[in-house]
LUMPAKE-615221 format. One line per field, with one value per residue: residue in three letters; x, y, z of N, C-alpha, C in turn. Coordinates in steps of 0.05 Angstrom, whole numbers, plus 5000, padded with zeros to 4 digits. Example, Ala and Ser with C-alpha at 12.3 -4.5 7.8 and 13.67 -1.06 7.14 Angstrom:
2
rest = ALA;SER
n_x = 5264;5257
n_y = 4886;4955
n_z = 5156;5142
ca_x = 5246;5273
ca_y = 4910;4979
ca_z = 5156;5143
c_x = 5264;5258
c_y = 4934;5001
c_z = 5156;5157
This chain:
54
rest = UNK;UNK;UNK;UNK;UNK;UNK;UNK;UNK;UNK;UNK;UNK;UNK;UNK;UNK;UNK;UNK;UNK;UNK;UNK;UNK;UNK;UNK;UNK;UNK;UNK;UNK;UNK;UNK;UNK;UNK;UNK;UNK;UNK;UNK;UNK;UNK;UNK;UNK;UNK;UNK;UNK;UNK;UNK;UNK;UNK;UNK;UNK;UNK;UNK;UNK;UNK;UNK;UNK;UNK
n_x = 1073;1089;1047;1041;1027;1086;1076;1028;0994;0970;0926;0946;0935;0961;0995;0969;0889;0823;0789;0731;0667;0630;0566;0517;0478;0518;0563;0620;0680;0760;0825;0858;0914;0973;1011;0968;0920;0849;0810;0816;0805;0757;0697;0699;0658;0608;0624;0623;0653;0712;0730;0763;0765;0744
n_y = 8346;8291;8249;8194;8130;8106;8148;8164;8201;8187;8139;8093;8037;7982;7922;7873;7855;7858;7853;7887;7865;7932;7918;7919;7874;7823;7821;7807;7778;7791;7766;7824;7837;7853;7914;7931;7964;7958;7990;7978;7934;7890;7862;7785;7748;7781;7830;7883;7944;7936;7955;7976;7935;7960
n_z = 3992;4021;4071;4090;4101;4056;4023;4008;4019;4062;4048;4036;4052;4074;4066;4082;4081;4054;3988;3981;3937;3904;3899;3938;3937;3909;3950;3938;3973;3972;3982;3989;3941;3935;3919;3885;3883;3906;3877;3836;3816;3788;3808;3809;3810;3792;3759;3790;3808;3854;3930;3985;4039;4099
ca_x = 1089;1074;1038;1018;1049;1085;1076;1008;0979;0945;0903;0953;0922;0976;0996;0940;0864;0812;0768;0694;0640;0609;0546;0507;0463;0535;0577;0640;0709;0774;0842;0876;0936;0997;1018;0942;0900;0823;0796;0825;0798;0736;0692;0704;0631;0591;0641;0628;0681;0716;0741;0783;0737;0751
ca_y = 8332;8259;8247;8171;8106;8098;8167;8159;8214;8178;8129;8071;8016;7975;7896;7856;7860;7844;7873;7879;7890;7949;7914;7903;7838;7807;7824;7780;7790;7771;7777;7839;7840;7873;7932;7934;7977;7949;7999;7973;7910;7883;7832;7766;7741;7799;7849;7916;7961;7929;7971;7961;7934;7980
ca_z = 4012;4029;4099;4089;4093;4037;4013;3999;4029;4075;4035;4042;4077;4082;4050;4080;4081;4038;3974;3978;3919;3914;3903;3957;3930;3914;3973;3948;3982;3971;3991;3973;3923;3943;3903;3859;3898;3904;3869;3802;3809;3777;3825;3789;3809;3777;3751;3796;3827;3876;3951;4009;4064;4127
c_x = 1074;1069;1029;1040;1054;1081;1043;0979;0957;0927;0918;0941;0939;0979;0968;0909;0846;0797;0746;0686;0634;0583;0538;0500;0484;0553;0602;0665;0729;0792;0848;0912;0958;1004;0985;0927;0867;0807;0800;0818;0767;0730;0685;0675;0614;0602;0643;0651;0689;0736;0752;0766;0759;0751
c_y = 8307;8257;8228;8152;8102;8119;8169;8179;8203;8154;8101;8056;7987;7947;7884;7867;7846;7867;7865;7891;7910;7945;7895;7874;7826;7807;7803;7793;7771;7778;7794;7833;7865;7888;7939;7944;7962;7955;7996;7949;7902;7859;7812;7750;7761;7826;7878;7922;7936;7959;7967;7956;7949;7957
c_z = 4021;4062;4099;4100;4062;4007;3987;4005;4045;4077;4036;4066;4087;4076;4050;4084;4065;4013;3978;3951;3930;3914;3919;3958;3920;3936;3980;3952;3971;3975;3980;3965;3935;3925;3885;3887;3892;3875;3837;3791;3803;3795;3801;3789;3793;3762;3761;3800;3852;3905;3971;4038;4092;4157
């Protein structure tokens, strides 16, 4: 059963925000993409994970 926004159990964070690297010694952000979750995105400066900054 869905308990989120969006039926997301939760984990929806909602249109705006931003992504961060996960690496520390680059630390580049950028806006988040509507519908593409962070965590799918590659940082375009050094290629780690990217995450939804809190």
């Amino acid at each position: 059963m869905p308990n989120g926004r969006g039926g997301m159990r939760g984990f929806a964070m909602g249109p705006d925000g931003e992504c961060i690297c996960t690496d520390p010694k680059c630390g580049y952000t950028m806006s988040h993409e509507r519908a593409k979750p962070c965590y799918e995105m590659k940082c375009p400066k050094c290629g780690s994970s990217m995450v939804r900054k809190s």
